[in-house]
N, C-alpha and C positions, 0 to 999 in steps of 0.2 A: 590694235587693242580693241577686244569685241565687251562691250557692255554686258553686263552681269545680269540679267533678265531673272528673278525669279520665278520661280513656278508656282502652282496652285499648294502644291504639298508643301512649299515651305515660307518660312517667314523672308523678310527682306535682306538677312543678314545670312541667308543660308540652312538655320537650323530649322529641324522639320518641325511642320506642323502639326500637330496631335486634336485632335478632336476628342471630348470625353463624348463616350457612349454614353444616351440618356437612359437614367434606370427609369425602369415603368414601376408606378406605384399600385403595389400589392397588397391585400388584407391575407394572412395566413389564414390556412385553415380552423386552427387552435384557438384563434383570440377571440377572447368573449367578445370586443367590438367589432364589430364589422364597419368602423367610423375611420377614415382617414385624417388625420388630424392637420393634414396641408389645411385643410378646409372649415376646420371647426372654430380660428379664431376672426374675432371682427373688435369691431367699435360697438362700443354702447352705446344709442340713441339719444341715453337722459344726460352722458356727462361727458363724452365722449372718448374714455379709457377704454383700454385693450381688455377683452374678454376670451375664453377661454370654455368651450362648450363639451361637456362629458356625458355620461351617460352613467346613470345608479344603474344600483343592483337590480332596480328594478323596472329597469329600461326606461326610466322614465328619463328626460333631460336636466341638467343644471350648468348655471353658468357660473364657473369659479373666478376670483381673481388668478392671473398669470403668476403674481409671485409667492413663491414659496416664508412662511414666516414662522418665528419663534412657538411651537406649539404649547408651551407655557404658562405663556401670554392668551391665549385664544380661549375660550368658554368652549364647553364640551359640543354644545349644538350649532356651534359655527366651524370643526376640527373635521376634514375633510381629509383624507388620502389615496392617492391613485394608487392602484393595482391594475396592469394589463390592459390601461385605456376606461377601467370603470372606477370610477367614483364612489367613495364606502364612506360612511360616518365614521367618527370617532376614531383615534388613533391607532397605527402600524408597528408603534414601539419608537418610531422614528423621533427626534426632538423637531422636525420641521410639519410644515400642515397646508393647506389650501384654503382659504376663504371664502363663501359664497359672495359673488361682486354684491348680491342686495346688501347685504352690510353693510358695505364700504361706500356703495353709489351716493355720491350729493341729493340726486334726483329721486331717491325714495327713502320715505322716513321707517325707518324700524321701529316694528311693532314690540321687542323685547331690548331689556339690558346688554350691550353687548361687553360693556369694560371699558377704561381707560386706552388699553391701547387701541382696539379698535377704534375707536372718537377719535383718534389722534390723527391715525391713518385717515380717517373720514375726511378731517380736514384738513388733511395737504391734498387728498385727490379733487377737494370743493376748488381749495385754491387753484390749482392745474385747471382745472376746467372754468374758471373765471379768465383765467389769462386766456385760455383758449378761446372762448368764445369772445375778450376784450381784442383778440387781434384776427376776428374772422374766420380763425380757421375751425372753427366748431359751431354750431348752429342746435340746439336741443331740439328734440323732435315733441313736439304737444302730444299728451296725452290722450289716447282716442276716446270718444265717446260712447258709455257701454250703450248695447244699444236695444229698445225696452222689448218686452216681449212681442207685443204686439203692434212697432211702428213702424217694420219696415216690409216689403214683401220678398226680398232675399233673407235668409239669416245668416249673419257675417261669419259667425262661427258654426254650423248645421250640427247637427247631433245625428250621428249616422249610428246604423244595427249593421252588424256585419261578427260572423263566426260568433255566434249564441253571447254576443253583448254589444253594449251601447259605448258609442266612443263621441269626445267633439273635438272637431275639427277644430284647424289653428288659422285656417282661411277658407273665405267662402268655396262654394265645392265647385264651382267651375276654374277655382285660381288654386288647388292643390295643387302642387308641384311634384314632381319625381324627384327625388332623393338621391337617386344614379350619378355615377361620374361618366364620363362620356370620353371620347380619346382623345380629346384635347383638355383633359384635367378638367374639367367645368362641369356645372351642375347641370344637367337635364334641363332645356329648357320647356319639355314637355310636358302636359299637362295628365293627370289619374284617370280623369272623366275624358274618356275618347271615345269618339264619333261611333267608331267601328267595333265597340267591344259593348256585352249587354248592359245594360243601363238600373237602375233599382228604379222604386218608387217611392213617393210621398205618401205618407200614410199617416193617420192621427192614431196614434198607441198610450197606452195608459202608462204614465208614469209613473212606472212599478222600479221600485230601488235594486240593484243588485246584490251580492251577499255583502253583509258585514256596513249596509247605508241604511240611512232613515229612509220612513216613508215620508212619503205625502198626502192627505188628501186627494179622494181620488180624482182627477183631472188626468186630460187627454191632450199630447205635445205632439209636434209635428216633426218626425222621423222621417231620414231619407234611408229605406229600407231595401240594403243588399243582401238579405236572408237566403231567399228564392235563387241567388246566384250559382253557379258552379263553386266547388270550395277554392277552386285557383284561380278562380277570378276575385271572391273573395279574398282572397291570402293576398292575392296583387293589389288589392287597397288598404290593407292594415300592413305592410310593407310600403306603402305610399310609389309604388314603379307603375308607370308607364307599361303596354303595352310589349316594345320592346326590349325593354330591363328585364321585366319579370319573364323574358326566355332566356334569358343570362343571368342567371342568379352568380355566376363566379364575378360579374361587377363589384365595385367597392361601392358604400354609401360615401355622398361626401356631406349628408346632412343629417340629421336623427327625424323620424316620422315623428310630425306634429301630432300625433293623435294622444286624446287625455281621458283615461274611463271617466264616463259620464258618472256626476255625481247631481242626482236634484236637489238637492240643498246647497253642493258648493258652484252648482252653476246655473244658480235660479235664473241670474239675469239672462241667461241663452235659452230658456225654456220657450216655444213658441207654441200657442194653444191655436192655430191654425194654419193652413197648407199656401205655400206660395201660390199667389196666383189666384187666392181667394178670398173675395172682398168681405170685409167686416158684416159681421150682422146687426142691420137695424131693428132696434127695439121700437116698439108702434105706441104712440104715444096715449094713455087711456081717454 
């Protein structure tokens, strides 16, 4: 009697083994997003529920709650619906809708009426996130400190010029990140600002509004100025890729580019009226 040895190809009992082939994930050519949505959901910070990150119409980002609810029930300027991975105000026809998680979140008070149900919802995710953090598994992250125009000599959020406008960064400009997926499904760990690609400069420019923004009085901010670049090396930082990515543009993003048009009135607190690196001026006492 010879012992029954299986082989590599099958299971213990005889029957084969099947391996599923891994699909590679794809963005089609056709879709408004270019966002992989393996990658778009996380935890929130302040309460620690599941978020849900899309993209409007106007490429700008927002973070929805994951659940779908009674559209009804929801106020017009919280009634969200997807289309093809993008994000559209107000309703599809559909009786269902998406919520923006600020609504809902424990950890930020809303500046308007939202309803009855919304409150309700509010606090069963307050209570969720009570248990959570009474049994350790959730920890709120503190609020960061804005930080004033003229105390520090990095700017956390930089206000960059690049393709005939002004945008602000969503992290200091040596920690932009590439947006790329990489073949092992994972974010880019590379950084925008690379060593070996031309570089801008810091410049004080006048705080002149874009179309359709207030002025200001005239004052001069400090601008890190990619004008003077090639246009594709430009386009490779308001696309937020690395060096490598942006020769492969058929990559997926697996994250949406942090960048926000600068506005001087809604982003006074990041206005810096002087250049890194350059020490305060003393006034001479009479």
């Amino acid at each position: 009697m010879h012992p029954n040895t299986p082989s590599a190809e099958s299971h213990w009992d005889g029957s084969p083994r099947t391996a599923r082939p891994r699909r590679p994930l794809r963005v089609t050519a056709t879709s408004p997003s270019r966002l992989l949505r393996t990658g778009q959901s996380s935890r929130c910070h302040q309460c620690g529920h599941r978020i849900d990150r899309y993209q409007r119409a106007d490429q700008q980002p927002i973070v929805l709650h994951p659940a779908e609810v009674d559209a009804s029930q929801i106020p017009g300027p919280c009634r969200w619906h997807l289309s093809g991975g993008i994000a559209y105000l107000q309703g599809d026809g559909s009786p269902w809708c998406r919520i923006p998680h600020h609504a809902l979140c424990p950890g930020h008070t809303p500046t308007a009426q939202t309803g009855p149900y919304i409150e309700s919802l509010r606090r069963q995710l307050a209570v969720r996130t009570r248990r959570l953090i009474d049994t350790g598994q959730f920890t709120p992250t503190p609020p960061a400190a804005c930080e004033s125009p003229g105390g520090s000599d990095r700017p956390a959020r930089p206000v960059v010029q690049l393709l005939l406008g002004r945008y602000l960064a969503d992290a200091p400009l040596e920690a932009i990140q590439c947006v790329a997926q990489t073949r092992h499904r994972h974010r880019c760990p590379h950084r925008v600002l690379d060593p070996t690609s031309p570089r801008g400069v810091w410049a004080l420019l006048p705080a002149s509004p874009q179309r359709g923004q207030l002025a200001l009085p005239a004052t001069l901010m400090a601008v890190y100025d990619l004008s003077r670049l090639p246009y594709a090396e430009q386009l490779r930082w308001r696309t937020q890729r690395c060096p490598a990515h942006a020769a492969t543009p058929g990559a997926a993003d697996l994250a949406p580019a942090g960048w926000q048009v600068f506005d001087p009135i809604l982003h006074m607190a990041h206005l810096h009226t002087r250049l890194p690196h350059t020490p305060p001026a003393h006034r001479e006492e009479a």
